[in-house]
N, C-alpha and C positions, 0 to 999 in steps of 0.2 A: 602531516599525518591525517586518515582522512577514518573517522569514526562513522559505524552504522548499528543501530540498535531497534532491535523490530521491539515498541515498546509492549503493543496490543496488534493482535490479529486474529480477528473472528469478527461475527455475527454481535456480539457483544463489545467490542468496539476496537478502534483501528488508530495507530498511531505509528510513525515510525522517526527515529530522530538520526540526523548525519551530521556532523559538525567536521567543519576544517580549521587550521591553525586559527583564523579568527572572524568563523562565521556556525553559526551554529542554527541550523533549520529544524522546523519538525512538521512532517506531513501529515496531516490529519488529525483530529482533536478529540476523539471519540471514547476519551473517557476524564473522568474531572478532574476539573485543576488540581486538586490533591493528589489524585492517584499517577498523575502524570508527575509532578514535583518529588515524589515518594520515587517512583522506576527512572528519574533521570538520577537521582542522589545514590541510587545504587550502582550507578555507573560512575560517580562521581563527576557530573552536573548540574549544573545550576539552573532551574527555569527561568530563574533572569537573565539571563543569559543569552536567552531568547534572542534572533535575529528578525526572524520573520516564521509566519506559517504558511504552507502550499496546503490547498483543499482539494481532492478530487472528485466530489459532490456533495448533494448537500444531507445525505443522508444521517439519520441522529446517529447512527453508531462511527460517523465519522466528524462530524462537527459539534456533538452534544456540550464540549469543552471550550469551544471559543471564545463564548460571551464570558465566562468567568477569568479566561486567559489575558483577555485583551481589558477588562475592567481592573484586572491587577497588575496589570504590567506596571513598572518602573520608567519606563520610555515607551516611548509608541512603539507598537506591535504591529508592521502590516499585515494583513492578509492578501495573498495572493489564489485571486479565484476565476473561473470564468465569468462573464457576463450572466448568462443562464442561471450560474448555480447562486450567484451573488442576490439574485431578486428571489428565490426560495429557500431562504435561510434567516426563519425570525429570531433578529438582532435583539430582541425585548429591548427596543428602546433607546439602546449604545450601539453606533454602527462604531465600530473599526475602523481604522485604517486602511481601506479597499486598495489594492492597487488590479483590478480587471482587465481582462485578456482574453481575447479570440481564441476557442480552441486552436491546435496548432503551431502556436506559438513559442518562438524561444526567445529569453532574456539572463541579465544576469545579478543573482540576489549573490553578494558581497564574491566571496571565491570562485561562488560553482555557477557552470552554464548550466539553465537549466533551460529544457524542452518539453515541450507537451503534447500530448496527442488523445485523438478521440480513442474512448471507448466503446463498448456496445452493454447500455446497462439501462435498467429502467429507472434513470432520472431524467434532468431536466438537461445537464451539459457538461457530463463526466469525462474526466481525463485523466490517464496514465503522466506520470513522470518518468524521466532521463534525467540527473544532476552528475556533471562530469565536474573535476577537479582537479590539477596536478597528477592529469593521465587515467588518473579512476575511474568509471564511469558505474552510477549506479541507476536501475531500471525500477520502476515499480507498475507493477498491470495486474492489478486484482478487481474484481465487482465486474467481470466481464462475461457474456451469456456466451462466446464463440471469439474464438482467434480471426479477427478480421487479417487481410493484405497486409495493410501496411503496419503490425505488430510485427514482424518475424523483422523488418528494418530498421523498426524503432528501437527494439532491443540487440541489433547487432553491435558488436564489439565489445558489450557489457562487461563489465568485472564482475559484479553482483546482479543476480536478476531475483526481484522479489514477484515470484505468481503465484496465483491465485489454485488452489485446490480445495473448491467449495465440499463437494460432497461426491459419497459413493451412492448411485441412480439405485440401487438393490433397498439401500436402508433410508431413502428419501423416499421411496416408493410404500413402505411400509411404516416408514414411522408416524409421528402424531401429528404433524401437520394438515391441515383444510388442504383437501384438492386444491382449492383456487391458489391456494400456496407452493405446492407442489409443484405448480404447474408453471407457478411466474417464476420459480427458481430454477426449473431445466429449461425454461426459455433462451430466446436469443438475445434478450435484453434481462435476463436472470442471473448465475452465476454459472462459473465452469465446472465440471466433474471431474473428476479423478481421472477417467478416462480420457477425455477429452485434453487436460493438462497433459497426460504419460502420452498422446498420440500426439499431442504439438510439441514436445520435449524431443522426444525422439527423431522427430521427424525435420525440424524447423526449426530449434534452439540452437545457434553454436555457441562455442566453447566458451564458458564462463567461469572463473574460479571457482565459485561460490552461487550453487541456488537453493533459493530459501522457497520453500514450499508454503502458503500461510493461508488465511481465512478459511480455514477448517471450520465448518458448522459443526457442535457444539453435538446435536443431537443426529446428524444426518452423515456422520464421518465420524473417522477414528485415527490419531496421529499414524499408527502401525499401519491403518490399510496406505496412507498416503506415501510415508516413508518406502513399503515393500514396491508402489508404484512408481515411485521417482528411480529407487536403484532399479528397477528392471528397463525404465525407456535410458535410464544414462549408462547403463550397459557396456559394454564394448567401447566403448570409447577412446581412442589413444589416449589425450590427456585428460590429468583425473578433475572432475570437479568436484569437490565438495557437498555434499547435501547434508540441507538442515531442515528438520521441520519446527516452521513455529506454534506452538503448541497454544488451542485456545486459555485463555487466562495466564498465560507465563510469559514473560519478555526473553528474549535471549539472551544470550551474553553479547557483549560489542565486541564488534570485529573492526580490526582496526589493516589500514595496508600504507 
């Protein structure tokens, strides 16, 4: 069986957990070891349990959780990161267990093949996930300013595709954020928009069981405009897929296949 749980997705912090018969991963660490320990126990998880972590940069709302992760572990905890994001990410003093890798790159943590590939985001050496399993394959592509080429290949055959639906451009334009803010979040190396997601869904996503709509900004989006967005590009479609949105501060439920 192969379990997926979006634990955190938003601005506020990012985490997602997959385990298989006896491997159990979590991408991204962006919120504290507490609160991660608390949303895996309600799925009935053990953060000891822990296999290893994948990071896809080094941003706090994705790594804020590490250092206390890997200082408590019970056994070593690798982290698997790129080269780039591994030199911009202060350890306070305890590095981890590194294992570093060339964007690009695929390997394999205990069950699942996992893949990586470039993003377009303003850090230092951000990457997308792929982790396939016993036929499953799961995607993850959030923190991206524009759908590059080689995303529409990365994600093909997916079972689950986790993207990114930052914000709607009406209420980021209006709201309270600094222009200079504004402006690195509709950028090419910012996050994606609503619209931008529903015209790469529509247009360049195929068939996926399950897609989870997620990093909803907090003040610059609203789960309902994202959700009315997703049903209109998955439209017509012969077969049905799924949509979930993850909602900022709520984990979902696990879905298991």
């Amino acid at each position: 069986m192969i379990k997926i749980c979006i634990l955190a997705s938003s601005s506020a912090g990012n985490a997602v957990f997959l385990a298989s018969g006896r491997t159990r991963l979590l991408i991204d660490a962006g919120l504290s070891r507490r609160e991660i320990a608390k949303r895996l126990a309600a799925i009935g998880e053990d953060i000891s349990s822990l296999d290893a972590i994948l990071v896809t940069h080094e941003h706090t709302d994705h790594t804020c959780g590490l250092n206390a992760l890997s200082k408590a572990a019970e056994r070593p905890l690798p982290v698997y990161l790129t080269h780039g994001t591994a030199r911009f990410i202060d350890w306070d003093g305890c590095v981890p267990v590194l294992q570093e890798f060339q964007a690009g790159c695929s390997f394999t943590i205990g069950d699942f093949d996992v893949a990586s590939f470039t993003i377009p985001h303003d850090a230092m050496d951000p990457v997308g996930y792929t982790l396939a399993s016993e036929g499953i394959k799961i995607a993850i592509a959030t923190d991206l300013g524009y759908i590059t080429q080689n995303i529409p290949d990365k994600l093909q055959d997916a079972t689950v595709v986790l993207l990114e639906a930052n914000h709607d451009l009406e209420m980021l334009r209006v709201g309270p954020y600094p222009w200079s803010v504004k402006q690195r979040v509709m950028s090419r190396r910012g996050h994606l928009s609503n619209d931008l997601a529903g015209e790469f869904i529509k247009a360049h996503l195929g068939y996926v069981h399950r897609l989870i709509l997620g990093h909803i900004s907090e003040h610059n989006n609203h789960p309902e405009l994202v959700r009315t967005m997703g049903l209109k590009a998955l439209n017509g479609r012969t077969l049905f897929t799924e949509l979930v949105v993850a909602e900022p501060g709520v984990q979902t439920e696990a879905f298991c296949y």
